[in-house]
N, C-alpha and C positions, 0 to 999 in steps of 0.2 A: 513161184509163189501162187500162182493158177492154181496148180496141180495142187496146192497144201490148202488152199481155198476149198475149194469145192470137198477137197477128204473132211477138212474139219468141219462144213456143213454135213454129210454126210453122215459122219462117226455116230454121234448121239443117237437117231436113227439107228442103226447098223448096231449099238451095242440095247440098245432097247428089246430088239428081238433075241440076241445073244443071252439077255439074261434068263431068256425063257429055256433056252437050253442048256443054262449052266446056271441053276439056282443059288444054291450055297457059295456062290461069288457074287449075287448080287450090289453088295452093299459097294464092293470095289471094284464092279466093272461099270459102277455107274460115278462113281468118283473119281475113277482114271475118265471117265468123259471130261466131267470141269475140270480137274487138273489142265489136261490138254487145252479147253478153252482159254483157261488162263494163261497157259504158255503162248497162246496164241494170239491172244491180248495186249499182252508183252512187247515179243516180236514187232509188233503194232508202234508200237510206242518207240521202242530202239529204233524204226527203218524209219517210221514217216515218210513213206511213199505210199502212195493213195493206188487203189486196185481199181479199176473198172471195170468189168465182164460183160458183157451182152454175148446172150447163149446161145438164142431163139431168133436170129434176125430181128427185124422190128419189134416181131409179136411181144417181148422178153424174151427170155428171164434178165434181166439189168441187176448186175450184181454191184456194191461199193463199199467198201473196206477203208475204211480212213481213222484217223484218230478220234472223232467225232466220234463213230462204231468203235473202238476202242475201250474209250467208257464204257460204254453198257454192255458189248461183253466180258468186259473185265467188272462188272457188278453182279451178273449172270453166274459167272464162274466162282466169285466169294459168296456170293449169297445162295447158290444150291450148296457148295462144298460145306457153309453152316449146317445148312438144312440136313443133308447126309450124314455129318457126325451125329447132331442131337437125335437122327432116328436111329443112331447106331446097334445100340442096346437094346431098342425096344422091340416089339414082334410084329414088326410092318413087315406085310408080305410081300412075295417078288413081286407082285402086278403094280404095290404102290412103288417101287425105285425102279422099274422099268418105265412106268407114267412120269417120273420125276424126272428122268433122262431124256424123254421125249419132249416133252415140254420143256426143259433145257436147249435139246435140239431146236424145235418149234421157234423157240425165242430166240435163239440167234441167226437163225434163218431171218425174222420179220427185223432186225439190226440190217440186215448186210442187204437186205431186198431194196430194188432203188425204182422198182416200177410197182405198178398198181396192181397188175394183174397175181403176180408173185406175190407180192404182199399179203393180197386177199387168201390164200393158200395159206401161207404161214398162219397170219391171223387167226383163220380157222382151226387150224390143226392145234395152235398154243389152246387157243378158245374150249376145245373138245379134251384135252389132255388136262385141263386146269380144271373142266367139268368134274371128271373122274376122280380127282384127287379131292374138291373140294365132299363131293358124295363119298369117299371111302369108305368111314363110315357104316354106312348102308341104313342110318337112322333115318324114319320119316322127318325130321328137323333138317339134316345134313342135305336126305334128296328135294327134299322144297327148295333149300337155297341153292344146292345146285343146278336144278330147275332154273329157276327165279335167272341166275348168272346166264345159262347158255340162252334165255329167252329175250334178255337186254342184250346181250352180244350180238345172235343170231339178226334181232332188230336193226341192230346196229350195220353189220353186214349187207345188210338189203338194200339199206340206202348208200352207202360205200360201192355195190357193187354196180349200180346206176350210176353212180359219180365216172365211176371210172370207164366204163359203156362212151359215158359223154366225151370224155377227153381222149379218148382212142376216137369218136369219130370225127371231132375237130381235126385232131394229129395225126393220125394214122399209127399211133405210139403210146404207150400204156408207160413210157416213162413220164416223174415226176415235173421235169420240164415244162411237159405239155399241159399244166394248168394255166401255163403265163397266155396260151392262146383258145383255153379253154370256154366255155360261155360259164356265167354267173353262178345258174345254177349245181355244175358240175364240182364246182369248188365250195358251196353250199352242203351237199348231199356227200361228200368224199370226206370234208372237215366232222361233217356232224357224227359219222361212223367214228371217227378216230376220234373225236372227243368225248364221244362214248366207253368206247375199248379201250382209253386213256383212263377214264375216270376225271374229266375235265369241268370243273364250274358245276352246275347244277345238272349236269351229266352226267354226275361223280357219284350222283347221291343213293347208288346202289352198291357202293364200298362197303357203308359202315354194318347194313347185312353180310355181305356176305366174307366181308374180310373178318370181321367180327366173330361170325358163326361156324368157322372154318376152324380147321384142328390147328394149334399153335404154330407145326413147320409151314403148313399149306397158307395160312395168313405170311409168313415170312414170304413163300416164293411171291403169294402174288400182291403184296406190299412193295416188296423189294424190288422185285424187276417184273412180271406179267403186265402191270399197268403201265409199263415205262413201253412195249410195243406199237403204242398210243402214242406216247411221245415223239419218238425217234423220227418218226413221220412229218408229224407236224413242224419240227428242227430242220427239217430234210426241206420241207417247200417253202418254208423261210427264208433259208438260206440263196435257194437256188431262184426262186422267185420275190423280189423285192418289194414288192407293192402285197404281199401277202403278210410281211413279217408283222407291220402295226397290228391285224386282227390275230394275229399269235400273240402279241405284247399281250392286247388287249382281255382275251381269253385268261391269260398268265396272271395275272392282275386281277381278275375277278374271283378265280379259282383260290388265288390267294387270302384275299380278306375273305369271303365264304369260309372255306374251311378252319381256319384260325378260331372264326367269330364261333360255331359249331362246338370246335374244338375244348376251348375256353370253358364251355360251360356245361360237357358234357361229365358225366360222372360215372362210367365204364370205362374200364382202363381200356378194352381193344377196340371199341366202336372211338374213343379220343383217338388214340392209334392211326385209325381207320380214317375218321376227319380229317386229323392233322396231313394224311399223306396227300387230300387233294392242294390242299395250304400247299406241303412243298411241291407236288407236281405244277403249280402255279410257279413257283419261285424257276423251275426248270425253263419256263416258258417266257417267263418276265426276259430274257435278254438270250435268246436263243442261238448268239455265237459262243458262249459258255456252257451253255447247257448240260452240255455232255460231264463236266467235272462237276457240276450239282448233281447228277444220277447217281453217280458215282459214291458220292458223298451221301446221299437220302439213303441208296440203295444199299448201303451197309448200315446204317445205322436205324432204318425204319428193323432190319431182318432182326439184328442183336435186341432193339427194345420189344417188338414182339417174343421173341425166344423168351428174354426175359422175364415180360408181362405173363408169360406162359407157367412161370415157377411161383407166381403170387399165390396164396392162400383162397385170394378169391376176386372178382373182376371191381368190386366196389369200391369207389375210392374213398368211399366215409367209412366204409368199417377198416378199409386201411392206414386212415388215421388213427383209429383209435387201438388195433391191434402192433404190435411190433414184426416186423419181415426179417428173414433172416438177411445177415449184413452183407453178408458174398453179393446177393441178389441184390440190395440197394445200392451196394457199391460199383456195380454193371449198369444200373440206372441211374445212377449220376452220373456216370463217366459218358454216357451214350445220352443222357439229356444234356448234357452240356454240348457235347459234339452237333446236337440238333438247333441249338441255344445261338448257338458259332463263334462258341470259347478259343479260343487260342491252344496250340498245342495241338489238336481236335482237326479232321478233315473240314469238318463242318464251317470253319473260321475263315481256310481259306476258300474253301465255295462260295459263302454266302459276301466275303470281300470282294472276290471276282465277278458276283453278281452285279452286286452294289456300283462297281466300277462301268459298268457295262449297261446300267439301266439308262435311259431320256429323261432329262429335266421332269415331265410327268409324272414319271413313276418315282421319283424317288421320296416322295413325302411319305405316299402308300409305303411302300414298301419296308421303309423305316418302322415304320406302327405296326406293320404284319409281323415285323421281326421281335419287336414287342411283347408282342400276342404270343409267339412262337415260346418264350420265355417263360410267359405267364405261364402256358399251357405245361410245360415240362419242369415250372417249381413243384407241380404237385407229387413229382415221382422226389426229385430231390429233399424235399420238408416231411419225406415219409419218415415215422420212427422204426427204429430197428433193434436188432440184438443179434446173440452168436447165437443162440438155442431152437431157434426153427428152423425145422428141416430141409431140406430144397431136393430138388429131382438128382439121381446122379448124373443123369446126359444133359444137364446144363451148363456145366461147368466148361468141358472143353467148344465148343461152336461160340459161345459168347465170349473168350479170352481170343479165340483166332477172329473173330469180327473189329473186337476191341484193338486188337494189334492193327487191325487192316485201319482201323481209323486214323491208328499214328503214322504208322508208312505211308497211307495216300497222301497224309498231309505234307507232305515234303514235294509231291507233284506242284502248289504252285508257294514256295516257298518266300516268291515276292512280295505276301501279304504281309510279312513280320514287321510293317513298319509303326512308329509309336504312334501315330496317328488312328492305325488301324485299330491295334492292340486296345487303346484307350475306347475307341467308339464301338468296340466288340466288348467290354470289358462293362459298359455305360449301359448297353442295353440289355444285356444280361442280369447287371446289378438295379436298374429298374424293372423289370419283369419280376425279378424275386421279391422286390416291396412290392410290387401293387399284391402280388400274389396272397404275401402275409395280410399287411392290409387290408385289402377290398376282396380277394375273390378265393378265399380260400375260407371264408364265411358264406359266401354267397351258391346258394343253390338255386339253380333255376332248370325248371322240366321242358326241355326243347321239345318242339312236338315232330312226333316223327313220320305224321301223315304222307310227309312229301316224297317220304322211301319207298312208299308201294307202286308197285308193277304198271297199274293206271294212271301212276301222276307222271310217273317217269317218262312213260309212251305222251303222254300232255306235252311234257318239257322236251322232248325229241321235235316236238312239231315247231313249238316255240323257236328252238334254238335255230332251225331249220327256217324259219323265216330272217332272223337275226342273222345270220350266216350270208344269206342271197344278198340283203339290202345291203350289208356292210361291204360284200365283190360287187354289188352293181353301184353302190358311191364312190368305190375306191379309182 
């Protein structure tokens, strides 16, 4: 299993430059990569025996493989294999599905990385390859925002890569462990990078540019799994260090109502999109021994409602009240709002039960109302009017039925959730989220100001967060 480890890190790489030399097989020599990740995802799931690698003596490379990693590459692997059909047809050239294979690479690298050092590599290399795809393009709009992304990442790095400086010279060890005898500010300056590169709380709030502004697949990868590289980590020193976990809850929880609140009221279907995902990347975090089966869950159903939002007539949600969408397309946004909603039948149902079950006394009032919110936020795709007679893209069709199917077959991963109890109080907030919608908020317009999204306030809120971070390890 070594030996199958390291190949399937390697692959994506290894066929990224392959494609250069055999162009006109682009499209499937980059979709036999995530096929393979997901075979290997799989595997994962049947053995349940946990991998540990250390490569590098002390220095790194610390590799770990568990079911935990599991989830996210098995989110990694359905959400590029969407991404690849819907570009199927169109005339992306080799450089973009050789970037989408690297960056697939990239990301399952920073999954499987269990030290700092290695991380920081990954991170980078996803960071730089997500650059490129979101510039494709080549428009001055496209390279501002891709600009703007590698300039909050790069940011982010800097102080990530001082965190981790700290904790090798406390440990002499650049694995994750070594926060538990790290000093304060090491775990300050290491958190505040990855809740950057996570897209975490008011760290997030350089999403809804550039998820937003980003070509329909390229919002899907880095919706769906690019921000989840962020996560995995912060799960990772939770888990492994105890006295870490409450400021992960606590982060989880705030990220949550933020985004929701955002969400709620915004009126762009991909900047809501975009909101909404720091909301669920919070819900990931709220109870971080589950976590990995909410990625899982978001991370197919954030890719299929972008794809979809991608086949709209236009981003506006008031002109799409009053125009008709075609019904294929409404009927992909229902099934995939509900799954977000966490309907029954739906991945989503049993994620956010398993969350629920797994939250502290604390959080469970929040998080009830965030679920709410969640509702609210996704009647609006649901109360859209529709018809048979507008047209839609042809490569829409098949990545959003394979997404859709991925929401029903995950769901049977935690199949314990069917019970009437459940059903009823999934069924309850669901069916209040769609009255208040009708109600109160699907009258309601209000112009959120978007000052706080610029480059300046972001770098403001890095320093913030960065004090918030030390005090919270030096009370703990």
């Amino acid at each position: 299993m070594t030996t199958i480890t390291i190949a399937w890190i390697a692959l994506p790489f290894f066929l990224g430059f392959v494609i250069y030399l055999f162009p006109k097989l682009d499209k499937f020599l980059a979709l036999c990569g995530t096929v393979i990740s997901g075979a290997y995802a799989l595997k994962l799931f049947v053995e349940n025996s946990p991998i540990k690698l250390q490569l590098v003596d002390h220095f790194g490379v610390i590799l770990l493989v568990d079911q935990l990693t599991g989830y996210f590459i098995l989110t990694n692997a359905l959400v590029t294999t969407a991404v690849l059909l819907y570009c199927w047809r169109t005339d992306k050239s080799t450089f973009f599905y050789a970037q989408t294979i690297i960056l697939h690479g990239s990301v399952n690298a920073a999954f499987a990385c269990s030290d700092f050092i290695s991380l920081y590599v990954a991170l980078e290399v996803s960071g730089i390859a997500a650059f490129l795809l979101i510039a494709y393009p080549r428009t001055d709009r496209s390279l501002w925002v891709g600009l703007s992304y590698l300039f909050v990442s790069n940011t982010a790095m800097l102080f990530y890569l001082v965190g981790a400086a700290l904790v090798y010279k406390a440990n002499h060890s650049f694995d994750f462990v070594g926060l538990r005898g790290a000093p304060p500010e090491a775990l300050a300056l290491i958190f505040l990078g990855l809740l950057i590169k996570g897209g975490v709380f008011v760290s997030g709030l350089w999403l809804p540019l550039t998820h937003s502004e980003s070509e329909t697949p390229v919002s899907a990868l880095l919706s769906g799994v690019v921000v989840k590289t962020g996560i995995l980590p912060l799960l990772r020193c939770a888990l492994v260090v105890e006295e870490i976990e409450p400021i992960v809850r606590i982060f989880g929880i705030s990220a949550t109502l933020l985004g929701v609140i955002y969400a709620i009221f915004e009126k762009d279907t991909k900047r809501m999109l975009a909101l909404s995902t720091i909301s669920q990347l919070g819900w990931i975090l709220a109870a971080p021994v589950v976590g990995g089966f909410y990625a899982l869950a978001h991370g197919i159903v954030k890719a299929a409602l972008f794809l979809s939002a991608g086949a709209l007539p236009t981003r506006d949600l008031k002109l799409l009240q009053q125009k008709p969408i075609n019904t294929g397309v409404w009927i992909a946004l229902v099934i995939t709002s509900l799954s977000i909603s966490g309907t029954p039948l739906l991945v989503g149902f049993g994620a956010k039960m398993l969350t629920m079950k797994n939250l502290l006394p604390w959080q469970s009032i929040i998080m009830n109302i965030a679920a709410v919110g969640t509702a609210i936020t996704y009647s609006r795709f649901i109360f859209l009017p529709h018809n048979r007679q507008e047209e839609v893209r042809s490569n829409f069709l098949v990545p959003v039925i394979f997404l859709i199917g991925a929401l029903v077959v995950t769901n049977l991963f935690y199949y314990e959730a069917y019970t009437v109890a459940n059903i009823v109080k999934a069924l309850a907030i669901v069916g209040i989220g769609c009255l208040a919608y009708v109600l109160i908020f699907k009258r309601t317009f209000v112009k959120l100001p978007r000052m706080l999204e610029r480059f300046e306030h972001l770098v403001g809120f890095m320093s913030l967060t960065l004090i918030l971070l030390f005090w919270m390890r030096f009370a703990a």
